[in-house]
mmCIF file as Biopython writes it, N, C-alpha, C and O atoms, coordinates in Angstrom:
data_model
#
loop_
_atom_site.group_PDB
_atom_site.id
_atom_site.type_symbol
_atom_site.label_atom_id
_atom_site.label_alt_id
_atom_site.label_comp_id
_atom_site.label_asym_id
_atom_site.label_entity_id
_atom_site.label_seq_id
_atom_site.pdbx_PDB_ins_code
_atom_site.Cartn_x
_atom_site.Cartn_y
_atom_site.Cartn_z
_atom_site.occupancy
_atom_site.B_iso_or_equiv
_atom_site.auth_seq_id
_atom_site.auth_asym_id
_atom_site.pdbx_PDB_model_num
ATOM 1   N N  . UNK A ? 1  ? -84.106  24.850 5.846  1.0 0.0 1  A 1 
ATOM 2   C CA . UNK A ? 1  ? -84.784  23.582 5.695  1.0 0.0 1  A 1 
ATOM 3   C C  . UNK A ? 1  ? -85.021  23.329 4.219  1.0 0.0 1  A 1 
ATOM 4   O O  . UNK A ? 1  ? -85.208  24.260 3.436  1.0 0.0 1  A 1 
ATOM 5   N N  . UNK A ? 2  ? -85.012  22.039 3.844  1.0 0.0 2  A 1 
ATOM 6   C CA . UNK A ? 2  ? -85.265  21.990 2.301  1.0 0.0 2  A 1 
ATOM 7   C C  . UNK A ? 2  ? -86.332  21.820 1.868  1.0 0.0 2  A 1 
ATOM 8   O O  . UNK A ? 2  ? -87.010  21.626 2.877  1.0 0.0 2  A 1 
ATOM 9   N N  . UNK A ? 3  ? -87.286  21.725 0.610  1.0 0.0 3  A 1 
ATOM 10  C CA . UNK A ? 3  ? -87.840  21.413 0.300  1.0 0.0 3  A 1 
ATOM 11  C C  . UNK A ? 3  ? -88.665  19.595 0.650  1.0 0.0 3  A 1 
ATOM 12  O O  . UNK A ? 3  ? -89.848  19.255 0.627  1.0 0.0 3  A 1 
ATOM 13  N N  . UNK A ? 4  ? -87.702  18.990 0.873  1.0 0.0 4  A 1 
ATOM 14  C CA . UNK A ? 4  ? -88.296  18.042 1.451  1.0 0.0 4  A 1 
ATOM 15  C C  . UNK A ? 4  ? -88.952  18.065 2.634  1.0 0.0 4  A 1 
ATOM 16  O O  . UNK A ? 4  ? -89.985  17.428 2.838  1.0 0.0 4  A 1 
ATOM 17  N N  . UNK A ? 5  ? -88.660  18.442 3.062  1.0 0.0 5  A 1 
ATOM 18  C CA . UNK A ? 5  ? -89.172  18.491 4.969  1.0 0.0 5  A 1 
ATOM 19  C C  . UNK A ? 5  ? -89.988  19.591 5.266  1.0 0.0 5  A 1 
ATOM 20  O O  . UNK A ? 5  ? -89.602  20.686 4.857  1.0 0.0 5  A 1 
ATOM 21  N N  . UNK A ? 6  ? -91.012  19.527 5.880  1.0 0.0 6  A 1 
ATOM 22  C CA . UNK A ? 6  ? -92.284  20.175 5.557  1.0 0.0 6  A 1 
ATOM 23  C C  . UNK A ? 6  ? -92.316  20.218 7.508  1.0 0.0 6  A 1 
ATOM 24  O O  . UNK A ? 6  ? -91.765  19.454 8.300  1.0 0.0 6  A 1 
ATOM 25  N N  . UNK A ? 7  ? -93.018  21.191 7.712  1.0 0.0 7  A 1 
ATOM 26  C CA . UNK A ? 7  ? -93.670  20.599 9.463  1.0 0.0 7  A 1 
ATOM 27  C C  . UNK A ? 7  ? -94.975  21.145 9.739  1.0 0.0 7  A 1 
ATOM 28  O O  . UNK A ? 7  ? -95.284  22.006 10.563 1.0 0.0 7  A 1 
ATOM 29  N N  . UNK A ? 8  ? -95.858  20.364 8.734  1.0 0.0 8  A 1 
ATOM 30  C CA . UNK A ? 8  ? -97.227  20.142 8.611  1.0 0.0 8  A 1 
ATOM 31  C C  . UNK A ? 8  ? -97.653  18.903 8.376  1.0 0.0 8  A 1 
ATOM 32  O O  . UNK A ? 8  ? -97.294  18.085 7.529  1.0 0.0 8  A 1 
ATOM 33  N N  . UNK A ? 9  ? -98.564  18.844 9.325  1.0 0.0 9  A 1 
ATOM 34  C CA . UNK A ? 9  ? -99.325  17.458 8.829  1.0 0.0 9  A 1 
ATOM 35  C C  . UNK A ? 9  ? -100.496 17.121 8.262  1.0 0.0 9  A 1 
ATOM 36  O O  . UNK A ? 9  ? -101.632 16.963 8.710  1.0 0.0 9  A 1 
ATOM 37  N N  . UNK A ? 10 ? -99.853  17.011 6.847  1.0 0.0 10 A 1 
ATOM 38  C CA . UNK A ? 10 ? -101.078 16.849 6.093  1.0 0.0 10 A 1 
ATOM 39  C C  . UNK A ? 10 ? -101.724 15.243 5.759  1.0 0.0 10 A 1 
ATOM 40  O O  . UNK A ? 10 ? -102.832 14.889 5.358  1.0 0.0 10 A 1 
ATOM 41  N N  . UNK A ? 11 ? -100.764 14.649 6.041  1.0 0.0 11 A 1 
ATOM 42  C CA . UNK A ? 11 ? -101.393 12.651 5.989  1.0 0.0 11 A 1 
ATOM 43  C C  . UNK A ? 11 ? -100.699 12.249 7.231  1.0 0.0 11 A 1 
ATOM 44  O O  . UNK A ? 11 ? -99.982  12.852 8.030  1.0 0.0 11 A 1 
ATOM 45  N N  . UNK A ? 12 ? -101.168 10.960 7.132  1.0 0.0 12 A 1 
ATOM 46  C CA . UNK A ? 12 ? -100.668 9.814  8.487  1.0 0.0 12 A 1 
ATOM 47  C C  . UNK A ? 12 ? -98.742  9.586  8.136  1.0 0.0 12 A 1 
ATOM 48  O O  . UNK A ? 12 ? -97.788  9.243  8.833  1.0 0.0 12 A 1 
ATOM 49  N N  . UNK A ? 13 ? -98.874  9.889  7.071  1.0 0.0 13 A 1 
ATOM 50  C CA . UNK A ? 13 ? -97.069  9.562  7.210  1.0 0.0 13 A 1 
ATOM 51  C C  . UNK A ? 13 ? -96.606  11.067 7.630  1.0 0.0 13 A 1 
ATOM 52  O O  . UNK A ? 13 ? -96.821  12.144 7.074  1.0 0.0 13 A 1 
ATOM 53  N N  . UNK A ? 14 ? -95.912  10.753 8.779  1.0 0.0 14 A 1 
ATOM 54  C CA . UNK A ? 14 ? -95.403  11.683 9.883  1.0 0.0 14 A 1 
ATOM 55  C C  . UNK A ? 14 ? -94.613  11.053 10.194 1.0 0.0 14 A 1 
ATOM 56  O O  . UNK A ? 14 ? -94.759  9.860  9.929  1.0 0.0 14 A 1 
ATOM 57  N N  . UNK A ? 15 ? -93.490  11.426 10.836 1.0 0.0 15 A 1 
ATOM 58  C CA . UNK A ? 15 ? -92.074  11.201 11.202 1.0 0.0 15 A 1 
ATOM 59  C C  . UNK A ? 15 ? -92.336  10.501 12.741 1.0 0.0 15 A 1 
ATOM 60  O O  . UNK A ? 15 ? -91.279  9.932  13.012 1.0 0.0 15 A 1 
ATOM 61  N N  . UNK A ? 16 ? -93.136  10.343 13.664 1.0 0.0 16 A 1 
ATOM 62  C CA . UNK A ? 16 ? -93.499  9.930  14.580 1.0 0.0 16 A 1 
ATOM 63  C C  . UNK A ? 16 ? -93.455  8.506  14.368 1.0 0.0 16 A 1 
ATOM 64  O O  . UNK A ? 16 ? -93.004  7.702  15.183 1.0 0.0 16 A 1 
ATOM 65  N N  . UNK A ? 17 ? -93.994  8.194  13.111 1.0 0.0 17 A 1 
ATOM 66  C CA . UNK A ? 17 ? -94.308  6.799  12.590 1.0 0.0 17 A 1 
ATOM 67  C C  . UNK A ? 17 ? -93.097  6.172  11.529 1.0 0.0 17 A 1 
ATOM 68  O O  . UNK A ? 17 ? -93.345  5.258  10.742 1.0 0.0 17 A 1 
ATOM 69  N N  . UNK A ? 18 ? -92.174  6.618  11.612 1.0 0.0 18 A 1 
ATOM 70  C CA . UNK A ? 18 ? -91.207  6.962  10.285 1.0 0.0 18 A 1 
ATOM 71  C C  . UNK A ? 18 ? -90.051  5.699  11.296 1.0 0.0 18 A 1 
ATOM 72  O O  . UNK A ? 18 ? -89.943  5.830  12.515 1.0 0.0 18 A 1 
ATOM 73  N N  . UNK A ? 19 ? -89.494  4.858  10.722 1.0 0.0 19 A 1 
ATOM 74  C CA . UNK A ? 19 ? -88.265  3.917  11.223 1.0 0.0 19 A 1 
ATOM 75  C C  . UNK A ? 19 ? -87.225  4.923  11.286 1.0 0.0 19 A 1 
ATOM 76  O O  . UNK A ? 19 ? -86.390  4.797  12.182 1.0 0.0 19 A 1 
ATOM 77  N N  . UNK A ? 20 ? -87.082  6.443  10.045 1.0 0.0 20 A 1 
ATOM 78  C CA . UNK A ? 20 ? -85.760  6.885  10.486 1.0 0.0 20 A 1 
ATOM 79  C C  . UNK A ? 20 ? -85.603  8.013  11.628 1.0 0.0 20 A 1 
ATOM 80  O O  . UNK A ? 20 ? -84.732  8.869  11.787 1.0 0.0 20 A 1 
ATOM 81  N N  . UNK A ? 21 ? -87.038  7.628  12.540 1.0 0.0 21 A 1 
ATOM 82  C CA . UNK A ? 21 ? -87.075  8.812  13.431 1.0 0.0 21 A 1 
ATOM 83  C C  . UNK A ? 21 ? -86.769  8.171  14.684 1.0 0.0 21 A 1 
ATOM 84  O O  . UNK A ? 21 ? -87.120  7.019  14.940 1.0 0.0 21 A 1 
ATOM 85  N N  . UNK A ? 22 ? -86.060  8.974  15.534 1.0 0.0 22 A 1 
ATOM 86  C CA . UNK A ? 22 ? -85.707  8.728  17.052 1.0 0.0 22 A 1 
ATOM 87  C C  . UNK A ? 22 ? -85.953  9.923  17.562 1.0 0.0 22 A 1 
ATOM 88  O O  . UNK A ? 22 ? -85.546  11.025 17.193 1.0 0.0 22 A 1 
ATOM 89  N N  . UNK A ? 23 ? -86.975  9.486  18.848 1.0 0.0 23 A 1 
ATOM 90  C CA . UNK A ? 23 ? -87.069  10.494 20.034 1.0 0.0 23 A 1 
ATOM 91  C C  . UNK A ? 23 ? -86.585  9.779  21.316 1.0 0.0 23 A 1 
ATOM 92  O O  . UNK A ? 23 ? -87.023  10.094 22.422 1.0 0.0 23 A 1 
ATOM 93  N N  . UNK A ? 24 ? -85.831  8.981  21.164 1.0 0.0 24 A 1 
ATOM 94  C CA . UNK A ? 24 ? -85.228  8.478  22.701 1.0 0.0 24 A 1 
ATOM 95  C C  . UNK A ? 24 ? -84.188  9.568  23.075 1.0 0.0 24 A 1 
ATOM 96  O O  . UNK A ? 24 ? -83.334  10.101 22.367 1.0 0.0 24 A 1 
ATOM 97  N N  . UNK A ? 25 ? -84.500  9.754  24.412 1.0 0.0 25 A 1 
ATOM 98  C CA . UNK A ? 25 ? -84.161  10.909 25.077 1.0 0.0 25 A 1 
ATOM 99  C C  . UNK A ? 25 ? -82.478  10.879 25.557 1.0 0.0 25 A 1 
ATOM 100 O O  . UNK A ? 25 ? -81.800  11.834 25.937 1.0 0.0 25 A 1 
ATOM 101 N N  . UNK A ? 26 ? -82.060  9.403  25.391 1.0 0.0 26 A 1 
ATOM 102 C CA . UNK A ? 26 ? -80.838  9.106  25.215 1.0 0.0 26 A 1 
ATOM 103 C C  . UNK A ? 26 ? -79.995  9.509  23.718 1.0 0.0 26 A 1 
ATOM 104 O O  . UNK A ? 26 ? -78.900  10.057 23.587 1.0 0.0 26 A 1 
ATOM 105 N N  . UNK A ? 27 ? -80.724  9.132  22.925 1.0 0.0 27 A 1 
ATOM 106 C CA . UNK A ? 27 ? -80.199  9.669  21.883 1.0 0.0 27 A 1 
ATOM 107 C C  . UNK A ? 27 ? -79.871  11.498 21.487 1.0 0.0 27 A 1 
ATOM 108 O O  . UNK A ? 27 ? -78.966  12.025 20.840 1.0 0.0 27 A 1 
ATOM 109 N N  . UNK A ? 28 ? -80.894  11.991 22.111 1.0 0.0 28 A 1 
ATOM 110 C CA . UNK A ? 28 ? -80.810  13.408 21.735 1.0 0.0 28 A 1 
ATOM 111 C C  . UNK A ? 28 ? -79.961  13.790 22.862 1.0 0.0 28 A 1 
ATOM 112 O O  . UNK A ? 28 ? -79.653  14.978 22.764 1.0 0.0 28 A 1 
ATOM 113 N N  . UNK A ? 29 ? -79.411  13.158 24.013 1.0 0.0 29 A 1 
ATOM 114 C CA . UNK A ? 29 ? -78.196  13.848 24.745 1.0 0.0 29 A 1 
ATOM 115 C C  . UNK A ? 29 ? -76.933  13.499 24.047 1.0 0.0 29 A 1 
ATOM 116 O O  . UNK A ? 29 ? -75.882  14.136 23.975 1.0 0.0 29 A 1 
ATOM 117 N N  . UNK A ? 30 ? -77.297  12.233 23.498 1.0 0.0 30 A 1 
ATOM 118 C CA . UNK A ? 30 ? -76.063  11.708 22.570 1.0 0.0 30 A 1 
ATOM 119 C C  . UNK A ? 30 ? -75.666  12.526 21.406 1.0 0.0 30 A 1 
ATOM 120 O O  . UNK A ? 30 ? -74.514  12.791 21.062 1.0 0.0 30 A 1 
ATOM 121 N N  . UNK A ? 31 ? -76.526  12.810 20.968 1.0 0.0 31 A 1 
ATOM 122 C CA . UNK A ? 31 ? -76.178  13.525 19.066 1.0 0.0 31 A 1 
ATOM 123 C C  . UNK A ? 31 ? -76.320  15.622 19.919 1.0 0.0 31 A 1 
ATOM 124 O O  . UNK A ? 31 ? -75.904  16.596 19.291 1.0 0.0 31 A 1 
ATOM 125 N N  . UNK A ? 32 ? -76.750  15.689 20.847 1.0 0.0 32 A 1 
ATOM 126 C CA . UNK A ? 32 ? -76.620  17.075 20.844 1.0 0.0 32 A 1 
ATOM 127 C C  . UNK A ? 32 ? -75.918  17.536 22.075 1.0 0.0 32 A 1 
ATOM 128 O O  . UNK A ? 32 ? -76.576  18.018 22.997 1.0 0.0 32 A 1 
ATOM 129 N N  . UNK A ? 33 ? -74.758  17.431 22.139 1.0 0.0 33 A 1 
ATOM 130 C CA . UNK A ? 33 ? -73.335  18.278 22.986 1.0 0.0 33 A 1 
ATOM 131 C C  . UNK A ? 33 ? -74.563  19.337 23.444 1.0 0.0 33 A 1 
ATOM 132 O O  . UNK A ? 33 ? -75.428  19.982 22.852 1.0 0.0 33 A 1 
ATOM 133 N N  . UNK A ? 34 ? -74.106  19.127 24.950 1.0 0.0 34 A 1 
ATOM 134 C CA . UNK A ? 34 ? -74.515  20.230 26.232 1.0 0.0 34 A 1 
ATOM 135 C C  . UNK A ? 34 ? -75.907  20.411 26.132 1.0 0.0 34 A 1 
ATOM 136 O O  . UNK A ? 34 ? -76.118  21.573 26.478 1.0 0.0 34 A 1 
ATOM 137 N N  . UNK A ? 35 ? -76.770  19.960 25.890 1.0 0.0 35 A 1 
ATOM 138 C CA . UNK A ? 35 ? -78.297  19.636 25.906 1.0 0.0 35 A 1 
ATOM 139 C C  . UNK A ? 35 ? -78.634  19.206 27.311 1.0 0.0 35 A 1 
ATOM 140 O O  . UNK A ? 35 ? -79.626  19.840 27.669 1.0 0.0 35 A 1 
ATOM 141 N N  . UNK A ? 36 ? -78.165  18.295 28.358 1.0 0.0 36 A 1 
ATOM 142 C CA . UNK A ? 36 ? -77.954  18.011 29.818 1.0 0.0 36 A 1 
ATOM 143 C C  . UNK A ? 36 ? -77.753  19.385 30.596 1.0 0.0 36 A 1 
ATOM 144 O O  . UNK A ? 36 ? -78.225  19.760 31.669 1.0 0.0 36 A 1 
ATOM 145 N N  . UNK A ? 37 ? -76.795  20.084 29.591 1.0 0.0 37 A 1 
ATOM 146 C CA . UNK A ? 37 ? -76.688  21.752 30.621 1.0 0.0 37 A 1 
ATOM 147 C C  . UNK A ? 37 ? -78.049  22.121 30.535 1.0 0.0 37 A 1 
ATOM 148 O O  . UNK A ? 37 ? -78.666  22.238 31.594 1.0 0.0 37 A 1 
ATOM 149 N N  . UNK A ? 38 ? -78.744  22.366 29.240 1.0 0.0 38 A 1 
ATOM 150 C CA . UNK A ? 38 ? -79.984  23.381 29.733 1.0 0.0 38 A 1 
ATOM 151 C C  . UNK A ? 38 ? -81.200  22.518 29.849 1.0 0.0 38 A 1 
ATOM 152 O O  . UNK A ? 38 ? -82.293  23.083 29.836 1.0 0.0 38 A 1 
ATOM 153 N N  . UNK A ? 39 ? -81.154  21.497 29.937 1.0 0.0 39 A 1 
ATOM 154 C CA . UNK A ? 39 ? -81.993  20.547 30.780 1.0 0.0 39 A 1 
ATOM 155 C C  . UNK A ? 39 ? -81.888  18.869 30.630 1.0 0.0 39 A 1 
ATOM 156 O O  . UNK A ? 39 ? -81.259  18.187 31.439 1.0 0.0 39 A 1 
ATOM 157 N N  . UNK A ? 40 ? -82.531  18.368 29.585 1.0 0.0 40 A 1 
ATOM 158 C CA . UNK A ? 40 ? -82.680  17.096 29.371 1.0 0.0 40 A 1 
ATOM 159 C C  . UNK A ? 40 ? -82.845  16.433 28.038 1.0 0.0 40 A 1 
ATOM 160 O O  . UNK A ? 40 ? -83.208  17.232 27.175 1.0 0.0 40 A 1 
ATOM 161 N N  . UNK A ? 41 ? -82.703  15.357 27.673 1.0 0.0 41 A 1 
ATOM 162 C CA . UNK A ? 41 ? -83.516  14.876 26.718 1.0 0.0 41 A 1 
ATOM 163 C C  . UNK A ? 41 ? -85.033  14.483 26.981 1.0 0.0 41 A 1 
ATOM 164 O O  . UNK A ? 41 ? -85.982  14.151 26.272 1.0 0.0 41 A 1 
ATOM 165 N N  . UNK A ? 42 ? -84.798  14.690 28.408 1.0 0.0 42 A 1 
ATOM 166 C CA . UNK A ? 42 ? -86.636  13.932 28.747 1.0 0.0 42 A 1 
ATOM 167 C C  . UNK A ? 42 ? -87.350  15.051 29.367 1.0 0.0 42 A 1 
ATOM 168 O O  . UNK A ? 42 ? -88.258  14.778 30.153 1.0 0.0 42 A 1 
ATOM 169 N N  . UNK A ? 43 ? -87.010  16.502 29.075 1.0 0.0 43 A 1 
ATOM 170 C CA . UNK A ? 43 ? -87.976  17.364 29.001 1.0 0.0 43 A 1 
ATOM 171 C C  . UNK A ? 43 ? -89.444  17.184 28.333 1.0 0.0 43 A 1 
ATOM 172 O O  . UNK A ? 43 ? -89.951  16.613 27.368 1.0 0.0 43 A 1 
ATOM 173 N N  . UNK A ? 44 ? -89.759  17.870 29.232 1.0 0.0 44 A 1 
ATOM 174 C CA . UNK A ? 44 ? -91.308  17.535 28.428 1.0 0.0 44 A 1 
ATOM 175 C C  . UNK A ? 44 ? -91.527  19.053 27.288 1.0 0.0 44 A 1 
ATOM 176 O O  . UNK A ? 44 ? -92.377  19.004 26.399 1.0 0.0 44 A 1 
ATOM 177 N N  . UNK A ? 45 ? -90.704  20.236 27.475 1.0 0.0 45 A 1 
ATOM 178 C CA . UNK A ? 45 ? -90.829  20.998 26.347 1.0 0.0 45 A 1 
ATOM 179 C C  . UNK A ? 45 ? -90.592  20.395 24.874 1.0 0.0 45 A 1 
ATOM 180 O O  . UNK A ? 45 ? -91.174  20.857 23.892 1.0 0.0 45 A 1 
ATOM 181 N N  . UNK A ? 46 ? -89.835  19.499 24.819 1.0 0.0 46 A 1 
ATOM 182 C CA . UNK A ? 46 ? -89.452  18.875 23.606 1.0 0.0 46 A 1 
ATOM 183 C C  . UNK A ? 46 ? -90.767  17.921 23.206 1.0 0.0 46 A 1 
ATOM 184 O O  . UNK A ? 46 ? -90.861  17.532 22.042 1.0 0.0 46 A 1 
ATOM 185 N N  . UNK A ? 47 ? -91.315  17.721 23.740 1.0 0.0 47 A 1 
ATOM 186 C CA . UNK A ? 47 ? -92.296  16.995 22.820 1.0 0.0 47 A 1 
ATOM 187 C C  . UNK A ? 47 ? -92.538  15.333 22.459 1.0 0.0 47 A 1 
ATOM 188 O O  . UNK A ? 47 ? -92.633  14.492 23.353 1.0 0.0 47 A 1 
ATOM 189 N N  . UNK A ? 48 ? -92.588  15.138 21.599 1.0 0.0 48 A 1 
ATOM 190 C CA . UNK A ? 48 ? -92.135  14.430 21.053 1.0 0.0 48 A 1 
ATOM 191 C C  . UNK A ? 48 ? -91.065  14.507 19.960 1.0 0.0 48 A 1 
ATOM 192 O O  . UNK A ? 48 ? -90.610  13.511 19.398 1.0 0.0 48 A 1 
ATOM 193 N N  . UNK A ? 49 ? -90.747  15.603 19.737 1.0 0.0 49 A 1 
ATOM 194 C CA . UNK A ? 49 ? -89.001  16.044 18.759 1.0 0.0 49 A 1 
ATOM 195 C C  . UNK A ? 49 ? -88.434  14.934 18.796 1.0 0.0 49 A 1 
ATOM 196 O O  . UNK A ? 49 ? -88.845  14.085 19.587 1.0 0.0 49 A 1 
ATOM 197 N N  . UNK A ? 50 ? -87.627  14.739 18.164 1.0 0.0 50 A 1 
ATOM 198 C CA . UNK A ? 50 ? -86.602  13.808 17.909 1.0 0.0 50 A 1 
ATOM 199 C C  . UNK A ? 50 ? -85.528  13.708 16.115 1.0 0.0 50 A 1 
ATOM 200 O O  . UNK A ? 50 ? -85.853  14.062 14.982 1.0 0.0 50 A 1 
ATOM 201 N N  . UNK A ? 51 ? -84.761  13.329 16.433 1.0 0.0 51 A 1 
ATOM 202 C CA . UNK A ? 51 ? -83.842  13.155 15.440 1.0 0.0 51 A 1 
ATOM 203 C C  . UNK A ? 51 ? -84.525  12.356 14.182 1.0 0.0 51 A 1 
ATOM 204 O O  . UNK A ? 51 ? -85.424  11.516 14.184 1.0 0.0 51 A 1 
ATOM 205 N N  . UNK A ? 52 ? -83.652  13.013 12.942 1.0 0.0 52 A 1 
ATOM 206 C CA . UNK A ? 52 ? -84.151  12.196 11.840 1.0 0.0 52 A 1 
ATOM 207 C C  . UNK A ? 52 ? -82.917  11.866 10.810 1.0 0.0 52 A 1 
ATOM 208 O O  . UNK A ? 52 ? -82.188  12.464 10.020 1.0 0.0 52 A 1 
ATOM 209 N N  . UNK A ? 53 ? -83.149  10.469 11.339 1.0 0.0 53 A 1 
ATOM 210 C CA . UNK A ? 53 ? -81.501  9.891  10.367 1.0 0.0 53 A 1 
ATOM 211 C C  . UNK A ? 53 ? -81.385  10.013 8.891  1.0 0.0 53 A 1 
ATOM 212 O O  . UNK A ? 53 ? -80.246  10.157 8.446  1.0 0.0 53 A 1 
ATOM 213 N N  . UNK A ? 54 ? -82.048  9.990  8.341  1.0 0.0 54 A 1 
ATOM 214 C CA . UNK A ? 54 ? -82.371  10.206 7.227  1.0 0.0 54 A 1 
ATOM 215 C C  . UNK A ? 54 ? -81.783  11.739 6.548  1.0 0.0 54 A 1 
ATOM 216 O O  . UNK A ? 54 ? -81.072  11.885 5.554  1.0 0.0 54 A 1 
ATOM 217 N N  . UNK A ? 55 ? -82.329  12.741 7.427  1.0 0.0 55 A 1 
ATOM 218 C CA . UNK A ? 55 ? -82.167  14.296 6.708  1.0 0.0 55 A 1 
ATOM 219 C C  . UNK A ? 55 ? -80.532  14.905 7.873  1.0 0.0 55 A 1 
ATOM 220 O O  . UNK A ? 55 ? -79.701  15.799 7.718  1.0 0.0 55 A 1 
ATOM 221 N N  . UNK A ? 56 ? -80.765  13.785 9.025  1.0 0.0 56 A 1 
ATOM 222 C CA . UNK A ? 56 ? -79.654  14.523 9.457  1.0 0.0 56 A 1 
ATOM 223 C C  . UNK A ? 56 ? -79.778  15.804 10.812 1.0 0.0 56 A 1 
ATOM 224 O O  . UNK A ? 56 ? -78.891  16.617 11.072 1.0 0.0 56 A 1 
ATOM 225 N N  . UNK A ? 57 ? -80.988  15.695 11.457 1.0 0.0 57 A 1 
ATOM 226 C CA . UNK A ? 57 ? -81.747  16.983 11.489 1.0 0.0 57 A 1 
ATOM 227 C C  . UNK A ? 57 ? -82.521  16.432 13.034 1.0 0.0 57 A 1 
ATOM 228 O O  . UNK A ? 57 ? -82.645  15.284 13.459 1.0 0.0 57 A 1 
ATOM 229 N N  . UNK A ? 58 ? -83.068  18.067 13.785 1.0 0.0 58 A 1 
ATOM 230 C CA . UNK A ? 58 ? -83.850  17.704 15.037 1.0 0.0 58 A 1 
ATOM 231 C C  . UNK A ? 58 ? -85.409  18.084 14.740 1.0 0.0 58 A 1 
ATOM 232 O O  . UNK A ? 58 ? -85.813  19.231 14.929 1.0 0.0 58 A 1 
ATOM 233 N N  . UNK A ? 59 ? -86.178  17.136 14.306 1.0 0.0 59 A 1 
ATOM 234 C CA . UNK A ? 59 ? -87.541  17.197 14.012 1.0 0.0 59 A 1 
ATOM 235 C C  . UNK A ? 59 ? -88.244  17.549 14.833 1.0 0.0 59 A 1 
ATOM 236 O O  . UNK A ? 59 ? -87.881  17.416 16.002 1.0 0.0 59 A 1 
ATOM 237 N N  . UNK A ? 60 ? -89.778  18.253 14.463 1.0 0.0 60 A 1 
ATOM 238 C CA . UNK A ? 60 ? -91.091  17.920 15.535 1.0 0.0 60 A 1 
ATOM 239 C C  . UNK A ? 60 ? -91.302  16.423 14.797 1.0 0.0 60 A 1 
ATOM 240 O O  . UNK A ? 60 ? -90.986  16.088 13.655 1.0 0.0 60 A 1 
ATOM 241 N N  . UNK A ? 61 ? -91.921  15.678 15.817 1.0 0.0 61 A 1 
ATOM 242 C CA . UNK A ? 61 ? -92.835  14.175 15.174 1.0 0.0 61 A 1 
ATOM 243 C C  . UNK A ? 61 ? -93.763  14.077 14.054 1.0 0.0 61 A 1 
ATOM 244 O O  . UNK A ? 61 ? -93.931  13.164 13.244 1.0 0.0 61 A 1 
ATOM 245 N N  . UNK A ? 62 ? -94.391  15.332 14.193 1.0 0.0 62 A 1 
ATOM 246 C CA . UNK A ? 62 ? -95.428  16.195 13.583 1.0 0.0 62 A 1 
ATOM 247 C C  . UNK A ? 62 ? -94.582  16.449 11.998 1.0 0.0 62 A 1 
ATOM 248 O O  . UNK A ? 62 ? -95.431  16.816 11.185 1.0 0.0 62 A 1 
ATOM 249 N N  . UNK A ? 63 ? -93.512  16.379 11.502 1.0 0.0 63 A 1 
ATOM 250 C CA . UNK A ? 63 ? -92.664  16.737 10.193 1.0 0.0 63 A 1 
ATOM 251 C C  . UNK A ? 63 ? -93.205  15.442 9.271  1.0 0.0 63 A 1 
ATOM 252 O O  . UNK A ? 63 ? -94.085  14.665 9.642  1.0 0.0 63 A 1 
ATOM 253 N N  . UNK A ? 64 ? -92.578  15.384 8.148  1.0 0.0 64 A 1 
ATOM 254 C CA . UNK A ? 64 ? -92.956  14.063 7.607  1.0 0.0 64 A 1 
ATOM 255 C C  . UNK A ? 64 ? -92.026  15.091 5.841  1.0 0.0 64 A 1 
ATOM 256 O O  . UNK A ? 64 ? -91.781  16.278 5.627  1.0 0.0 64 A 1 
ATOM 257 N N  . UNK A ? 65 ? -91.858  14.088 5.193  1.0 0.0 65 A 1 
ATOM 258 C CA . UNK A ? 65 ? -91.257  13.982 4.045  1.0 0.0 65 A 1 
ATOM 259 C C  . UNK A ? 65 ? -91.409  12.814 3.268  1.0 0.0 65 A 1 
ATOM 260 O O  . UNK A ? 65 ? -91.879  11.728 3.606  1.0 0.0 65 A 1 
ATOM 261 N N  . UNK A ? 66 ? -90.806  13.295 1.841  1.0 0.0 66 A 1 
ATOM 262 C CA . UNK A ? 66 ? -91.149  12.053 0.858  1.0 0.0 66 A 1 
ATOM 263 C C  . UNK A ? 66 ? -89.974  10.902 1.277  1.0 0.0 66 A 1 
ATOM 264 O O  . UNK A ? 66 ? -89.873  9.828  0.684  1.0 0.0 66 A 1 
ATOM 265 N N  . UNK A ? 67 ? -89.207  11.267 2.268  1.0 0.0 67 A 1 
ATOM 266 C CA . UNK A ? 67 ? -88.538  9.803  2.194  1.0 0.0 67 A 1 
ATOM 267 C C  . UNK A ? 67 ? -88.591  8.782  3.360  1.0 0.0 67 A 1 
ATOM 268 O O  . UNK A ? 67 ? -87.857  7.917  3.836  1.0 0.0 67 A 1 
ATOM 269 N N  . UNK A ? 68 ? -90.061  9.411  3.630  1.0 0.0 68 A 1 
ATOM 270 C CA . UNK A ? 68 ? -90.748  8.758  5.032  1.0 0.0 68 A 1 
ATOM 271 C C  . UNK A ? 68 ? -90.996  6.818  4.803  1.0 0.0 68 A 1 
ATOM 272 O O  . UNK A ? 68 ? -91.630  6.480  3.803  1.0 0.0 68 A 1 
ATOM 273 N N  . UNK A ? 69 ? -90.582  5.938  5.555  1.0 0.0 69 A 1 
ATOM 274 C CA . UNK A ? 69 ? -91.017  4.800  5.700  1.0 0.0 69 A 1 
ATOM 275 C C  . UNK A ? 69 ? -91.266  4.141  7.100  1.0 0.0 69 A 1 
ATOM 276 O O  . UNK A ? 69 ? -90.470  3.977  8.025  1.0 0.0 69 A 1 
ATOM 277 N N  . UNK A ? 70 ? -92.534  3.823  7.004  1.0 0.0 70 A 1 
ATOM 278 C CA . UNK A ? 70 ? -93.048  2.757  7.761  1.0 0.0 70 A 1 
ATOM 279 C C  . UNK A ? 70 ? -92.345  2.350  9.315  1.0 0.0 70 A 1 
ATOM 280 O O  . UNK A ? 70 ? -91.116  2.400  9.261  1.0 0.0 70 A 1 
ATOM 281 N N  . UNK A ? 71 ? -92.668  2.118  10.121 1.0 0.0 71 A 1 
ATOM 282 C CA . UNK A ? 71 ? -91.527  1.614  10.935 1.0 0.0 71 A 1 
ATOM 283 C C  . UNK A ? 71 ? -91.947  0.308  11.180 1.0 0.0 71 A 1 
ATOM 284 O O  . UNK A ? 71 ? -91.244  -0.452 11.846 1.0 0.0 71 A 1 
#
């Protein structure tokens, strides 16, 4: 993980709130091959996780970075 991406939350800008974050459960069967085999995107172990277009990457919501914006 780089220096940018942290998975602490130390302010309100969190990736939950972030435009380049997706947790649609469609999307994470989409971007992650055989994820349907060991269960779902709409597991409830996952959280709120979701993808982050930005870094490229499968986040907690809970992450946040400096190239966080607004949604």
């Amino acid at each position: 993980m780089s220096a940018s991406a942290s998975t602490s939350v130390k302010t309100e800008r969190h990736c939950a709130a972030c435009r380049h974050f997706d947790n649609a459960p469609e999307s994470l069967e989409a971007a992650i091959p055989g994820l349907r085999v060991m269960g779902s995107g709409y597991s409830s172990v996952r959280n709120a996780d979701g993808l982050c277009a930005m870094h490229q990457r499968y986040l907690s919501a809970a992450s946040y970075c400096e190239q966080y914006a607004i949604r």
